[in-house]
C-alpha positions in Angstrom: -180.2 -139.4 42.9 -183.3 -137.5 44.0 -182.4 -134.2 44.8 -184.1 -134.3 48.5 -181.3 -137.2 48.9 -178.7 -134.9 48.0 -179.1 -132.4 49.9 -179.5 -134.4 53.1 -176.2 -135.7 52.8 -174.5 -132.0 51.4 -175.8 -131.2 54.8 -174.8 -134.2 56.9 -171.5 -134.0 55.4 -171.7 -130.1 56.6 -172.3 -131.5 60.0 -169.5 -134.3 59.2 -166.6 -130.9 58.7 -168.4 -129.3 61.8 -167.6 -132.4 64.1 -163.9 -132.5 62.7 -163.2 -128.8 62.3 -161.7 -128.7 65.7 -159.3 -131.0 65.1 -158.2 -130.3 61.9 -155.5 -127.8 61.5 -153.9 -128.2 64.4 -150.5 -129.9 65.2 -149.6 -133.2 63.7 -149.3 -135.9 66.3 -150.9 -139.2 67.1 -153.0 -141.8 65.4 -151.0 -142.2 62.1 -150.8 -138.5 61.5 -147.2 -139.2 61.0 -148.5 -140.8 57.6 -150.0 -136.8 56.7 -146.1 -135.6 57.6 -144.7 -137.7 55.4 -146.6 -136.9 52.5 -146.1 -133.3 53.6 -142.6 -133.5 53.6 -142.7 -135.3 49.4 -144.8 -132.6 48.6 -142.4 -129.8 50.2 -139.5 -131.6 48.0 -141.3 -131.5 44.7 -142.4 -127.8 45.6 -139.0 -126.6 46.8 -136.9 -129.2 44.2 -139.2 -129.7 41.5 -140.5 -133.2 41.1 -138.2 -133.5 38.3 -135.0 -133.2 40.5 -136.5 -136.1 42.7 -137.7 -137.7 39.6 -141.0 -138.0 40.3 -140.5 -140.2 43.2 -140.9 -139.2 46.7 -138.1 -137.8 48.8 -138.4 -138.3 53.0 -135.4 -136.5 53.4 -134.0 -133.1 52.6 -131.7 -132.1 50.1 -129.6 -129.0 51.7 -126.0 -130.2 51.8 -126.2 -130.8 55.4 -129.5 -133.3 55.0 -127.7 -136.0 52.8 -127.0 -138.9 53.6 -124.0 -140.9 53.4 -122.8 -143.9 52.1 -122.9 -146.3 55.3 -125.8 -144.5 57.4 -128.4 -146.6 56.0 -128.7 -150.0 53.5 -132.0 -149.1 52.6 -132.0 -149.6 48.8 -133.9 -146.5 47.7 -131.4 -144.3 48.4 -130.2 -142.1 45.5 -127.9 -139.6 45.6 -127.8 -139.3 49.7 -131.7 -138.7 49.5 -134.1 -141.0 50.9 -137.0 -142.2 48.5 -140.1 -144.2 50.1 -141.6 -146.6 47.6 -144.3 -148.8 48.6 -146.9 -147.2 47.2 -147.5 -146.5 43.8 -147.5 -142.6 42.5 -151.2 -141.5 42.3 -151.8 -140.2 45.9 -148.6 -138.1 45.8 -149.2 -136.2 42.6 -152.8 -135.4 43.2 -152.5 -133.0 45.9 -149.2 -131.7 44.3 -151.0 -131.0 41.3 -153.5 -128.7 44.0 -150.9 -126.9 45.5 -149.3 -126.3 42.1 -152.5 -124.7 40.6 -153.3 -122.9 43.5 -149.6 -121.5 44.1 -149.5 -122.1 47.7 -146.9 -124.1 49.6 -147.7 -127.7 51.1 -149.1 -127.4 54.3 -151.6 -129.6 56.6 -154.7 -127.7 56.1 -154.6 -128.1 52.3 -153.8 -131.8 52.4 -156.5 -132.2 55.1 -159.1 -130.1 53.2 -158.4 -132.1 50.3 -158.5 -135.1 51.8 -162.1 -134.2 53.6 -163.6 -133.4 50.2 -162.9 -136.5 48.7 -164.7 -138.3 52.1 -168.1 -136.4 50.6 -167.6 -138.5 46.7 -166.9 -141.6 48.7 -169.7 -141.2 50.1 -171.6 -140.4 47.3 -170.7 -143.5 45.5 -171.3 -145.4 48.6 -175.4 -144.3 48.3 -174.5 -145.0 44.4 -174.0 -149.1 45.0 -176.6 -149.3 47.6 -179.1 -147.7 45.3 -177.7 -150.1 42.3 -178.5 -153.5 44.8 -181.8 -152.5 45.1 -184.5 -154.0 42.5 -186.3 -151.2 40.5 -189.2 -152.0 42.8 -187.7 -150.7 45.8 -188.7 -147.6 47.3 -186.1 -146.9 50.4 -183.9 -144.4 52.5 -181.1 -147.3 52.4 -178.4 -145.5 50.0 -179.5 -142.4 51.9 -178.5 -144.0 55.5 -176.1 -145.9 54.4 -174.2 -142.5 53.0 -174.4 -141.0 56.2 -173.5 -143.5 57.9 -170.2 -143.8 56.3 -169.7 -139.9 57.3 -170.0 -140.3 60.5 -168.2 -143.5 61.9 -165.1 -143.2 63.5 -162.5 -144.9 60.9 -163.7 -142.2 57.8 -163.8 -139.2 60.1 -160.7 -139.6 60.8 -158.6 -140.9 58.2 -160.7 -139.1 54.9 -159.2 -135.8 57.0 -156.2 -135.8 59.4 -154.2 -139.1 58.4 -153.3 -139.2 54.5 -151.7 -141.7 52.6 -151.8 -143.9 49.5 -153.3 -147.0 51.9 -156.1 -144.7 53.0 -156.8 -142.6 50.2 -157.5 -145.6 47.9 -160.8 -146.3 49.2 -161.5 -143.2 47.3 -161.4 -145.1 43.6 -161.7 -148.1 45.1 -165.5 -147.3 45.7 -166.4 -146.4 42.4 -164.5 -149.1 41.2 -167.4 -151.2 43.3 -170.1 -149.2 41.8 -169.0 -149.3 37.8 -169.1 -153.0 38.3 -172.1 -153.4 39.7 -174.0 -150.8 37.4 -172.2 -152.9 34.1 -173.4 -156.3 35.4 -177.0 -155.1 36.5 -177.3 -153.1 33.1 -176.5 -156.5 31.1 -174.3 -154.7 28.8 -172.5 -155.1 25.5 -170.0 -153.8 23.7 -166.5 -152.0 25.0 -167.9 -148.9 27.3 -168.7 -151.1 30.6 -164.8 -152.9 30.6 -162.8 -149.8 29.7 -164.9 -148.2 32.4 -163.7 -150.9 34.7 -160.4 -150.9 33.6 -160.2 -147.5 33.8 -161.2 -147.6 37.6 -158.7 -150.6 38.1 -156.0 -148.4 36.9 -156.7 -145.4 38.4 -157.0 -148.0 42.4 -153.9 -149.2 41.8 -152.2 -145.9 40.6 -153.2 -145.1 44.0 -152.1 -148.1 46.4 -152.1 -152.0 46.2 -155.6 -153.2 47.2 -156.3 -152.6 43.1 -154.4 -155.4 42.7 -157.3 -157.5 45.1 -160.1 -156.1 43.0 -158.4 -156.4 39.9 -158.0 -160.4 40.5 -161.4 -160.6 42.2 -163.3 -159.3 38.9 -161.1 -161.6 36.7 -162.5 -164.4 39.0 -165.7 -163.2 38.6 -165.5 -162.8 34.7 -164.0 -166.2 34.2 -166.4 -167.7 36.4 -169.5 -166.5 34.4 -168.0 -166.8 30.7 -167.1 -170.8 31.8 -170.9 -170.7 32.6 -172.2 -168.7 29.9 -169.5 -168.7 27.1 -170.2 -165.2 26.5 -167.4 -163.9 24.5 -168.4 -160.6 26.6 -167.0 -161.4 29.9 -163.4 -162.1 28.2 -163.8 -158.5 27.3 -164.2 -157.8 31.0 -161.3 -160.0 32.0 -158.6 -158.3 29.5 -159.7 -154.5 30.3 -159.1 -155.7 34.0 -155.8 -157.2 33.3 -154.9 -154.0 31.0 -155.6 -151.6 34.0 -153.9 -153.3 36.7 -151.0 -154.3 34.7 -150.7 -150.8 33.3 -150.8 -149.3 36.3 -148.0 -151.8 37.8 -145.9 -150.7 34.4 -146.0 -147.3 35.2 -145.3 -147.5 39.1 -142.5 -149.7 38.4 -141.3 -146.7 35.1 -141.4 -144.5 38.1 -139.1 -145.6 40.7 -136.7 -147.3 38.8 -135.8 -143.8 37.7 -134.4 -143.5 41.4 -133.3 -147.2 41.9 -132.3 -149.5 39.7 -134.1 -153.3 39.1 -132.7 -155.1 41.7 -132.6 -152.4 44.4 -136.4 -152.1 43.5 -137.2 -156.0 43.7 -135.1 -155.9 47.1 -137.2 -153.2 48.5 -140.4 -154.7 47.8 -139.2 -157.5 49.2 -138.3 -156.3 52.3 -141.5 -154.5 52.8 -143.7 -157.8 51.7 -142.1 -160.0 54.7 -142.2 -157.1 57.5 -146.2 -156.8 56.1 -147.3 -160.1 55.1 -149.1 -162.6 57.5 -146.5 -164.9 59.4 -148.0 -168.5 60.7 -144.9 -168.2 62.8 -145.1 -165.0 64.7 -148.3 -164.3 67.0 -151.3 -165.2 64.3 -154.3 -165.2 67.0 -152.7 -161.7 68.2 -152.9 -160.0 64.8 -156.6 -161.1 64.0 -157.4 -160.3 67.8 -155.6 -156.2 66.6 -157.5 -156.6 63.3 -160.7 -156.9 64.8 -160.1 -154.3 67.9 -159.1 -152.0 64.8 -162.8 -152.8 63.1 -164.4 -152.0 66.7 -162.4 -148.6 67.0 -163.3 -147.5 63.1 -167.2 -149.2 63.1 -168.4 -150.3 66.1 -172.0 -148.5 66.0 -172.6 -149.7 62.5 -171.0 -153.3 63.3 -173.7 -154.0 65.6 -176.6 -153.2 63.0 -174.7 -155.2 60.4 -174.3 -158.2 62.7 -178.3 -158.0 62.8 -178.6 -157.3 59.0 -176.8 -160.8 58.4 -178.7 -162.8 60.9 -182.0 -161.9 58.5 -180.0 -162.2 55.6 -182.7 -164.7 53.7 -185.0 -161.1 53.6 -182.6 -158.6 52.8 -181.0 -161.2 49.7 -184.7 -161.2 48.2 -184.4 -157.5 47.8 -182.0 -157.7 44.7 -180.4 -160.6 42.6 -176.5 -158.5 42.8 -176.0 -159.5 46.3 -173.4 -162.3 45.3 -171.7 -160.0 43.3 -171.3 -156.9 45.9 -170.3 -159.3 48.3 -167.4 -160.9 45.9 -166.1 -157.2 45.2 -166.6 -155.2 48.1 -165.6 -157.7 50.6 -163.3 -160.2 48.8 -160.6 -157.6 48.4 -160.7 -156.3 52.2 -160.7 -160.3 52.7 -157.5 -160.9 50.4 -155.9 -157.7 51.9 -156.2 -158.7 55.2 -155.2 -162.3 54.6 -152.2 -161.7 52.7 -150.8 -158.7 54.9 -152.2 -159.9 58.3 -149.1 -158.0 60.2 -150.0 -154.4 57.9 -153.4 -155.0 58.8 -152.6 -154.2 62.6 -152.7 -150.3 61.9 -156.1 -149.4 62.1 -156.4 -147.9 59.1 -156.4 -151.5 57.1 -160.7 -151.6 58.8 -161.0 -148.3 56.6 -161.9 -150.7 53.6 -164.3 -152.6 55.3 -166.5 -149.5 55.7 -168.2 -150.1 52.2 -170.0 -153.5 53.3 -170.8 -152.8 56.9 -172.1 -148.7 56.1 -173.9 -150.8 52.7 -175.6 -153.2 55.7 -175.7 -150.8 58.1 -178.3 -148.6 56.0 -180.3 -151.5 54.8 -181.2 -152.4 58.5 -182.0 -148.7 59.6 -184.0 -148.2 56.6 -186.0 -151.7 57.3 -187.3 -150.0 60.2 -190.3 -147.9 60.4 -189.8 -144.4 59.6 -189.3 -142.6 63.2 -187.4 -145.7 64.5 -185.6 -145.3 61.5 -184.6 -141.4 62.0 -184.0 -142.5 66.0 -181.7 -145.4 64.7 -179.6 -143.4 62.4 -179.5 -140.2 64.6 -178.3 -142.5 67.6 -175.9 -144.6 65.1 -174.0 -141.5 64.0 -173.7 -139.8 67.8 -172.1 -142.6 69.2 -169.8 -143.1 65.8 -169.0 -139.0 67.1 -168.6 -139.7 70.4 -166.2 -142.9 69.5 -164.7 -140.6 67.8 -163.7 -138.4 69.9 -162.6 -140.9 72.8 -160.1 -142.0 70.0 -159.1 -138.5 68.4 -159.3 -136.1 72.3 -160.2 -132.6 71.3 -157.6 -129.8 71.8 -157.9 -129.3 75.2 -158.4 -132.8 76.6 -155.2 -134.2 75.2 -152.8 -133.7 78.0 -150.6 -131.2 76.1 -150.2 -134.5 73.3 -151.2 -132.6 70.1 -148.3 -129.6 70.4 -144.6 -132.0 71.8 -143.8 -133.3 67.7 -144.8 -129.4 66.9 -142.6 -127.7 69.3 -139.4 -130.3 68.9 -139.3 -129.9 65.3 -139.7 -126.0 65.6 -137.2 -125.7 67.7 -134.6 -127.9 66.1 -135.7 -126.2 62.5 -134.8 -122.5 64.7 -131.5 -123.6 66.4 -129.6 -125.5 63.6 -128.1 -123.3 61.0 -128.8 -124.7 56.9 -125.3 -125.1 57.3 -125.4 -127.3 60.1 -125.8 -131.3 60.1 -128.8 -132.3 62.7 -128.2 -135.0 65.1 -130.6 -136.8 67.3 -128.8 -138.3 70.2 -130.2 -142.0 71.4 -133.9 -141.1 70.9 -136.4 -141.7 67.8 -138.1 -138.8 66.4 -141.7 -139.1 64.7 -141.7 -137.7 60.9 -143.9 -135.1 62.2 -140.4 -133.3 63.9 -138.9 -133.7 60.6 -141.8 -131.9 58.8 -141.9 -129.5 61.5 -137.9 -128.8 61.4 -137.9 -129.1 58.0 -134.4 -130.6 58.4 -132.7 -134.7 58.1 -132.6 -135.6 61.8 -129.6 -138.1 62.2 -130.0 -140.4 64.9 -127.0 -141.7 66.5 -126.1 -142.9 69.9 -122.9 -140.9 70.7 -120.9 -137.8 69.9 -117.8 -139.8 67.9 -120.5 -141.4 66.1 -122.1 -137.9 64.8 -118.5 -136.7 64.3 -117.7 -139.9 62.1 -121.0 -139.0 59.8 -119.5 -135.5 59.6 -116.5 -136.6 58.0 -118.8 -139.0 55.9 -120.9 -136.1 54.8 -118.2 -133.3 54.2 -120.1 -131.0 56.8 -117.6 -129.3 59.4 -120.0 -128.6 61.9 -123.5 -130.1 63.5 -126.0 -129.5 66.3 -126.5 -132.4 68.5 -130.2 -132.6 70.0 -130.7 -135.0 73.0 -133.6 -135.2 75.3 -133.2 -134.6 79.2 -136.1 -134.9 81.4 -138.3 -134.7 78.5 -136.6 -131.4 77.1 -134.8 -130.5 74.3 -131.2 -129.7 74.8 -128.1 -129.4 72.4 -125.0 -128.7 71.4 -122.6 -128.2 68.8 -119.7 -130.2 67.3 -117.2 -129.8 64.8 -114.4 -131.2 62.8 -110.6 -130.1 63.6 
């Protein structure tokens, strides 16, 4: 990367923080930042427990005696020892940033997780400018990887969700983007030998540590491989096809070592089972209104760049000419998204599912910028990135312009964390909280829809005495109960 190209996008990625700074560090609320309080609340567990007491797996509940649950409250297989485990992700996203707080000594908290998730938006898009620079022939003398970096720091879908929202879903684009790139630099370098496949099974293993869509790219590049030895017979591309196998499968193997240290087999199978059919696409259950959601979610995360794309294809005979990989990026950066979005259709109806598509569309995006001569180029990216801001902030309101919204999950949790004694079972009457009131109150919130109910789960838990928190008029109101 020339150095001139570097430092542009060190700075746009300065201007990238700048345009989020306001909204980062400030209460947990809306647009899936109920995701960043969950992982909040593992991390807390594993800093207050130690990971080992939760066995590595991650606790959504609390463990004070008063924030177990018991048997009968819930038939959700992943609960172990009157803790609640969440297990549809694999590990990888949970133990980075607990490694972070655990070398800097500092307690979870949203800023950290936040700040850690922004830097990792600046590698993305570093390895973003890294496949559009390996698509281009040697020939080639453009600003594409340039615009097509900066593009993907400023549209709405990685603004948002490489800072506020964190979890395992969105940080795998992460790996999943160099992934893209090693297999594009071992295919255009013609190489030999073992260094290219481990490389890609090492990227394979380290995606699908993180969250599922590995699994995609892992079967994508076995396509691929198969495809080309059945042409070729090279002996090479098996090579490719076993390393991929080894890293997905490996990283399956120890996902599965993980949780079965909280659940057993069975309890395991059940859960992923469960989670499969409330994701998966249903023929049977509104089909034309999920892919209507799916593309509303593309036109809240991309629209400035969609519209160049949508030009970019309809000259797609010139921009194909410009490199002989264009088959290949397509198969893995968009057949993934593709099998994703097919196979988990009803998933794919939180916005964050268009996050992956930002790699092909910022990757066409810059190509059609750059095509255009130099001012108009500078005037079409400058314009491209305001409106991605300005999208932005219609969907993510600035403190201030909210209505109040960013501070109600804050101040519920806060105040149930300062009125119920450690002592004390929690009880939500006939309402739902967010996770965000959990992280907040640092406290189980019981939901149940009368008082004999809550006193029945005392018995269950042992606990003689509980708070019960119920809403009127849109305030918070209690009162106490206890046992004879």
């Amino acid at each position: 990367m020339p150095r001139r190209h570097l430092f542009w996008i060190l700075l746009a990625f300065a201007v990238s923080v700048g345009v989020r700074a306001p909204l980062i560090d400030r209460p947990l609320s809306a647009h899936h930042e109920y995701c960043t309080a969950l992982v909040l609340i593992v991390l807390h567990n594993w800093h207050v427990d130690g990971s080992a007491a939760h066995h590595g797996a991650p606790a959504i509940t609390f463990s004070g005696p008063a924030d177990l649950i018991p048997p009968g409250y819930t038939d959700e297989p992943t609960l172990r020892d009157g803790v609640l485990y969440y297990l549809s992700h694999p590990p990888l996203a949970y133990d980075l940033p607990h490694l972070l707080f655990s070398i800097t000594g500092t307690a979870p908290n949203a800023l950290g997780l936040q700040l850690f998730n922004v830097f990792f938006h600046l590698l993305t898009a570093i390895g973003l400018y890294l496949i559009i620079r390996e698509l281009l022939t040697e020939r080639t003398t453009t600003n594409a990887p340039l615009f097509g970096a900066v593009l993907y720091l400023f549209m709405p879908a990685p603004l948002w969700f490489h800072s506020n929202a964190y979890m395992s879903d969105m940080f795998v684009q992460n790996a999943w983007v160099w992934h893209v790139f090693v297999v594009l630099r071992m295919y255009r370098t013609n190489a030999t030998g073992w260094r290219w496949p481990v490389l890609v099974g090492l990227t394979l293993f380290i995606t699908t540590c993180i969250s599922w869509p590995g699994v995609w790219a892992g079967m994508v590049l076995c396509c691929i491989a198969l495809l080309r030895w059945w042409r070729t017979r090279e002996r090479w591309e098996l090579r490719v096809m076993l390393l991929a196998l080894m890293g997905v499968g490996l990283a399956l193997g120890y996902t599965a070592w993980r949780w079965l240290q909280v659940v057993d087999p069975d309890a395991l199978l059940a859960y992923f089972g469960g989670r499969f059919a409330e994701r998966r696409t249903s023929m049977n259950s509104g089909l034309l209104a999920q892919l209507l959601q799916l593309l509303t979610n593309y036109r809240i995360g991309y629209l400035p760049v969609i519209l160049i794309a949508i030009g970019v294809i309809f000259r797609w005979q010139r921009w194909k000419d410009t490199s002989k990989h264009w088959r290949l990026f397509l198969a893995v950066a968009a057949a993934p998204v593709v099998l994703d979005h097919l196979l988990l259709l009803n998933y794919a109806g939180h916005d964050f599912a268009a996050l992956k598509g930002g790699v092909l569309l910022c990757t066409l995006g810059g190509l059609g910028i750059a095509a255009l001569p130099p001012r108009w180029a500078l005037a079409g990216l400058m314009t491209t990135c305001v409106a991605g801001v300005l999208y932005f902030y219609r969907t993510n309101p600035l403190p201030g312009s909210d209505g109040g919204r960013y501070v109600q999950e804050k101040e519920m949790g806060l105040g149930i964390g300062q009125e119920a004694l450690p002592n004390e079972t929690v009880f939500r009457l006939g309402f739902t909280a967010e996770p965000q009131v959990q992280w907040y109150a640092k406290r189980t919130l019981f939901r149940v829809d009368s008082l004999p109910q809550a006193r029945l789960l005392l018995e269950a838990q042992g606990t003689p005495s509980g708070v019960v928190f119920r809403l009127e008029d849109g305030h918070l109101v209690h009162e106490r109960i206890a046992l004879p």
